[in-house]
C-alpha positions in Angstrom: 83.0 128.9 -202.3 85.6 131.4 -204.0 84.6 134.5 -203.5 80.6 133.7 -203.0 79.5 135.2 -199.7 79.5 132.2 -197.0 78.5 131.9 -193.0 81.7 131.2 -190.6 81.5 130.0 -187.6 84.6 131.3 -185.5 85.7 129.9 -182.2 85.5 132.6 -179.8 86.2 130.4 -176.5 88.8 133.6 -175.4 87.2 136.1 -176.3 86.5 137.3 -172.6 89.3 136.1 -170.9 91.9 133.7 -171.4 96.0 134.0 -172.2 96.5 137.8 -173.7 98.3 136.7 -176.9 95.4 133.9 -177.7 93.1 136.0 -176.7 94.1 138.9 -179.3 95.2 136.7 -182.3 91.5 135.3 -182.2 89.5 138.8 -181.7 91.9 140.3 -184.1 91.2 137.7 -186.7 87.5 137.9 -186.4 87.0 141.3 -186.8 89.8 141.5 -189.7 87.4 139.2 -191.6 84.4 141.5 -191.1 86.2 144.4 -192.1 87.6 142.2 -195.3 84.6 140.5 -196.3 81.8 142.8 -194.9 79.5 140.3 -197.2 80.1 137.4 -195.1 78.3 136.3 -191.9 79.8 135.8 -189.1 79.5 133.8 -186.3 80.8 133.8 -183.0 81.0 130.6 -180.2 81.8 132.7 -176.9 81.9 131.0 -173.9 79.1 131.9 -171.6 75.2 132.8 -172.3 75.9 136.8 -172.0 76.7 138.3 -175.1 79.5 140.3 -174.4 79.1 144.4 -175.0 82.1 144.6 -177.3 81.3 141.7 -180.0 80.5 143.5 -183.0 76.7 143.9 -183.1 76.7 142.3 -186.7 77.9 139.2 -185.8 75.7 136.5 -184.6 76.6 134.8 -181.1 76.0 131.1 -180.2 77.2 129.5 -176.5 79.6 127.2 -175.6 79.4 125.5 -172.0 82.4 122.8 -171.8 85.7 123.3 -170.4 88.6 123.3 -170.9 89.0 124.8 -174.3 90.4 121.3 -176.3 87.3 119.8 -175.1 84.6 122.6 -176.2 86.2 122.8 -179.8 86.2 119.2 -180.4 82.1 118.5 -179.2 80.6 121.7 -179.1 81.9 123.8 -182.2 81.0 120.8 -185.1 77.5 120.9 -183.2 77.0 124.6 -183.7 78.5 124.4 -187.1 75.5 122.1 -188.6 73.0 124.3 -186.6 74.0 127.5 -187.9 74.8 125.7 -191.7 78.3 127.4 -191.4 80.1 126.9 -194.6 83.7 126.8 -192.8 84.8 126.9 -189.2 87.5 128.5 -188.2 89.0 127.1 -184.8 92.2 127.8 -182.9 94.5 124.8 -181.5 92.3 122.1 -181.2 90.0 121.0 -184.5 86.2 119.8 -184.0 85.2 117.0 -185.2 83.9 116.8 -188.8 80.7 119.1 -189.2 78.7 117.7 -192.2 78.8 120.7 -194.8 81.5 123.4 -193.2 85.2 122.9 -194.0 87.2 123.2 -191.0 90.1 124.8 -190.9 92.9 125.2 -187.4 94.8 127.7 -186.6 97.5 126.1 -184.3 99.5 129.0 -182.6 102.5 127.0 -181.5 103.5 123.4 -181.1 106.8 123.9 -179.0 105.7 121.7 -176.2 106.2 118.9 -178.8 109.7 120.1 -179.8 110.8 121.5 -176.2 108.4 119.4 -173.7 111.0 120.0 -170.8 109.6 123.9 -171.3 106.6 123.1 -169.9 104.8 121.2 -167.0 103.3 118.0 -167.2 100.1 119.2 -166.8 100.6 121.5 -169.9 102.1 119.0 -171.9 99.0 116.7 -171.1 96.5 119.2 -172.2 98.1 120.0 -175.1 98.7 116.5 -176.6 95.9 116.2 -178.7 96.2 119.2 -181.0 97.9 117.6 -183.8 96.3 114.1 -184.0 93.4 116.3 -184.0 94.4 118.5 -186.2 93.9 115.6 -189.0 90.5 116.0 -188.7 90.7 119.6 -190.5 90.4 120.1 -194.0 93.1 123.1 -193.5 95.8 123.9 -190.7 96.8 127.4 -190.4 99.7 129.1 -188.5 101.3 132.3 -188.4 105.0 132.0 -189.5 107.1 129.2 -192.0 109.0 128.7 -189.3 106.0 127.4 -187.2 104.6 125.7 -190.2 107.6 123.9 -190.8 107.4 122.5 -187.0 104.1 121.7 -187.1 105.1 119.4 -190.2 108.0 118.0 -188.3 105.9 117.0 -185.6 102.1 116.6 -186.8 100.0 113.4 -188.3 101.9 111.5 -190.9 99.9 112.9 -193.8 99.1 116.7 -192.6 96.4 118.9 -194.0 97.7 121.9 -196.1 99.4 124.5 -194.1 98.6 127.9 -194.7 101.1 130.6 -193.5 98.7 133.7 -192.0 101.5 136.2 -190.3 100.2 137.7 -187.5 99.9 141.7 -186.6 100.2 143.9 -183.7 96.8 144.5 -182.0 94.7 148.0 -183.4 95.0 149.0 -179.5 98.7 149.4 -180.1 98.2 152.3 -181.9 98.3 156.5 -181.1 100.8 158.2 -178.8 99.5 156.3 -175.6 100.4 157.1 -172.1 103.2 157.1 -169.9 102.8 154.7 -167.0 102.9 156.0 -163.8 106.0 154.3 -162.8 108.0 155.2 -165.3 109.6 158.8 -164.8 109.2 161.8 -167.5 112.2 161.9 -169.9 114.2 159.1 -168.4 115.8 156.6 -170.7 114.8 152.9 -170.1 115.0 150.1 -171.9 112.3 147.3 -171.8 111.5 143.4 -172.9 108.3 142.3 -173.5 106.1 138.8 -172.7 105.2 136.0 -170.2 107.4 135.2 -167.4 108.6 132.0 -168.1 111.7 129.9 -168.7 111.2 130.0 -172.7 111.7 134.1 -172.7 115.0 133.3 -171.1 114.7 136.4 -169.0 117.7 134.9 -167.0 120.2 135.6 -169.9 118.4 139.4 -170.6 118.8 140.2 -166.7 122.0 139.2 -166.5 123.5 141.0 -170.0 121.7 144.1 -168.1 123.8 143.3 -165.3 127.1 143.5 -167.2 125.5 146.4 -169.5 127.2 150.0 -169.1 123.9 151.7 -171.0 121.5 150.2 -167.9 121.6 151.7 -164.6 119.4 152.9 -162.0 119.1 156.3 -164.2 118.4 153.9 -167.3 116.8 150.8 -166.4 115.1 147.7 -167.9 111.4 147.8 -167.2 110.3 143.9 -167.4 106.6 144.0 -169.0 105.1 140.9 -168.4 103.1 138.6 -165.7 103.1 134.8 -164.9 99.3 134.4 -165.8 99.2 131.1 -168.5 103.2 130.8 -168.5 104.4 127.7 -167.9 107.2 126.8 -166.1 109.1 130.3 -164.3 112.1 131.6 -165.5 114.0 130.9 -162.0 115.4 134.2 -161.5 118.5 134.1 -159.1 120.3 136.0 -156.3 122.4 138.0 -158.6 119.4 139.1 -160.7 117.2 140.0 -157.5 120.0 142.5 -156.6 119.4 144.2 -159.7 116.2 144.8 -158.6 117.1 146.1 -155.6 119.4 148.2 -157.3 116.8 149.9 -159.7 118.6 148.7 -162.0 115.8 146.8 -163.5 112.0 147.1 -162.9 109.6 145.0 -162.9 106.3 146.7 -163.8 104.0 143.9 -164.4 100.8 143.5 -167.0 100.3 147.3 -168.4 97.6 148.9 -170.3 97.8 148.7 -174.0 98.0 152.6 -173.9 100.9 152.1 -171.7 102.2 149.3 -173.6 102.2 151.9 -176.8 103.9 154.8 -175.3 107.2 152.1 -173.8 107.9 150.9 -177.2 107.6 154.6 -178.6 110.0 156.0 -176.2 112.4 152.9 -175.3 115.7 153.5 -176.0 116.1 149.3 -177.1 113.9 146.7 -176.9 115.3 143.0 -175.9 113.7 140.2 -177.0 115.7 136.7 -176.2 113.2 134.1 -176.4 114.9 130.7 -176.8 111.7 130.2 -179.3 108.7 131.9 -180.5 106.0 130.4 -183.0 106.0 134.3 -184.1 107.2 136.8 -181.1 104.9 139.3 -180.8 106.7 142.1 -179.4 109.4 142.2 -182.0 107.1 143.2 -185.0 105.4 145.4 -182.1 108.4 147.0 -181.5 109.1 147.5 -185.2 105.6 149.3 -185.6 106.9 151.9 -183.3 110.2 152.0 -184.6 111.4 151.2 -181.4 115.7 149.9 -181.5 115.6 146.2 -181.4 117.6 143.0 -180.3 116.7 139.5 -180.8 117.5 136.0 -180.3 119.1 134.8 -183.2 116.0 132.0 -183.9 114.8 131.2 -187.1 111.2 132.9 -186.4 113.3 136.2 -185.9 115.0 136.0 -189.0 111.6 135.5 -190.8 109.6 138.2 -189.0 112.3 141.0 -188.4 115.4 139.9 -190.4 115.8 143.2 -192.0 115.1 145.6 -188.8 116.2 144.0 -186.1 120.3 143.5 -184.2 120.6 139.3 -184.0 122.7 138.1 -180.8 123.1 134.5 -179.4 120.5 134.3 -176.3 122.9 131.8 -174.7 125.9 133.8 -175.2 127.5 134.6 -172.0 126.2 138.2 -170.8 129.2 140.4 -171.4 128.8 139.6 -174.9 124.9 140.3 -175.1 125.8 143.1 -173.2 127.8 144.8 -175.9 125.4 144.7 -178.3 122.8 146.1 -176.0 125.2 149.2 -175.6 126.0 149.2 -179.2 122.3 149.1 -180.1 120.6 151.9 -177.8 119.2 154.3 -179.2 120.0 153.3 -182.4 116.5 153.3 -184.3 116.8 151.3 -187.3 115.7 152.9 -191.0 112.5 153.8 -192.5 112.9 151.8 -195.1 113.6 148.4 -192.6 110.7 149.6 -190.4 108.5 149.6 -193.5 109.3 146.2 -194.6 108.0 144.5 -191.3 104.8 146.7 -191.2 103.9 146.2 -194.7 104.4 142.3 -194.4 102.1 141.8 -191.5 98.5 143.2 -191.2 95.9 141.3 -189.9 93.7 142.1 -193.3 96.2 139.8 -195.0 95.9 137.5 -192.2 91.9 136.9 -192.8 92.7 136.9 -196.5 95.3 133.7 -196.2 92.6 132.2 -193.6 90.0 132.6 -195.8 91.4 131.2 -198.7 92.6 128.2 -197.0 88.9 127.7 -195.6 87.9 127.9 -199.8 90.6 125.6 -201.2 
């Protein structure tokens, strides 16, 4: 195929609803690929008979009825792919079976349940068991970091497809000056860490370090940005760390806006980010785009995505020690020239080009 103009069939189970982070690396890679290859055509399997009002009127739509997700990829999308003559498929997680004529290729997001199954509940593990012996059924496995790859090797069928390295990018809605929540008081300092509430974030150890911190007080708190929705198992916040709350000391605000989302990491004073593992972390390149000071986990994915920009700390270093390098760190916006690094490396146009290459190999 090359560079010859070819139909792709993309799996578009989320694009309506479904975990936030899923849900925006597969609309973002979509419409990457139209903007990319504007010669292509493209092909979307959304979930439901509606076409929804913001799918790109160029695209073509086809229906998907089965749930859960594993189970529409595997039957549904290999049927649509030999109706629609799609040259490749492009699935996320879960490969379809083999559709005579389209190359298929998976993008797997993370496989930490395989690597860290006491992370998650049995019921996740279960549903999530079948993405690598399915994945042998792709011509292609994509994911978004080395570091992911590299697990996904470690842990997939004996003789793994190729694995192509995508990188990931901050969403196009996280863009502008955007708009100061409500909550959040004009000209105060703050803080804030970013992502689902669960035990992986290891928003334990970032509470307490706020707790020791002498930068975070009621007059410059943490805002927590995040809700349970698709988590996995809670973070099992204690006694100690509910008195912050009560203290202003830290606030929880929830799921925000994207708009609001922009203007935080624009006007924080740090971002934390101690995940105990990330398949790429998100909110650290985010933060990066808006040159936002930045702590991390010191994780291998970290090192890859923001090893230039970002302060490194060990998330299970006792808090008075995470604590002084969130005091050392505030306010201190890393240089141009770091910032730069991490925004030129990933764009989701590069993104669509790795995808698309591994779908013509």
């Amino acid at each position: 195929m090359g560079g010859e103009q070819m139909r792709v069939l993309f799996d578009g189970y989320w694009w309506r609803s479904g975990p936030l982070a899923n849900r925006t690396v597969q609309r973002e890679f979509v419409l990457a690929w139209a903007r990319a290859f504007p010669d292509d055509e493209i092909v979307v399997a959304v979930r439901g008979a509606d076409r929804p009002a913001d799918l790109p009127s160029s695209m073509a739509m086809v229906s998907t009825r089965l749930w859960p997700h594993a189970l529409s990829n595997r039957l549904e999308l290999a049927r649509h792919a030999s109706r629609v003559r799609a040259d490749a498929v492009i699935s996320h997680n879960y490969a379809p079976r083999r559709a005579s004529g389209a190359r298929s290729v998976v993008f797997i997001h993370d496989v930490m349940f395989a690597e860290h199954p006491e992370w998650f509940s049995r019921k996740e593990r279960v549903y999530f068991a079948p993405m690598l012996p399915w994945s042998a059924a792709a011509d292609a496995v994509a994911t978004s970091t080395r570091t992911e790859a590299d697990r996904i090797r470690r842990h997939g069928p004996a003789a793994p497809a190729p694995i192509a390295v995508t990188g990931l990018a901050p969403p196009a809605t996280l863009t502008g000056a955007g708009r100061r929540p409500p909550d959040v008081p004009e000209a105060q300092e703050f803080a804030i860490t970013v992502g689902r509430l669960n035990v992986r974030k290891n928003l334990a150890a970032v509470l307490r370090a706020a707790g020791a911190s002498g930068r975070i007080t009621a007059r410059s708190p943490l805002y927590v940005v995040g809700g349970t929705a698709h988590s996995g198992r809670g973070p099992g916040l204690g006694e100690e760390l509910e008195a912050l709350r009560a203290a202003g000391r830290v606030v929880f605000l929830g799921p925000i806006s994207d708009d609001e989302l922009t203007w935080m990491y624009a006007h924080a004073a740090l971002t934390i980010s101690l995940s105990l593992d990330e398949g790429f972390g998100m909110p650290a390149v985010e933060a990066a785009l808006h040159g936002s000071a930045l702590v991390v986990s010191d994780i291998a994915v970290f090192r890859e995505t923001v090893g230039e920009y970002a302060r490194f700390v060990d998330p299970l270093a006792e808090a008075g020690v995470i604590a002084e390098v969130i005091d050392a760190e505030w306010g201190r916006r890393p240089g141009i020239a770091a910032r730069r690094a991490v925004i030129d490396e990933f764009t989701w146009e590069r993104a669509a080009d790795v995808l698309r290459s591994a779908a013509t190999r």
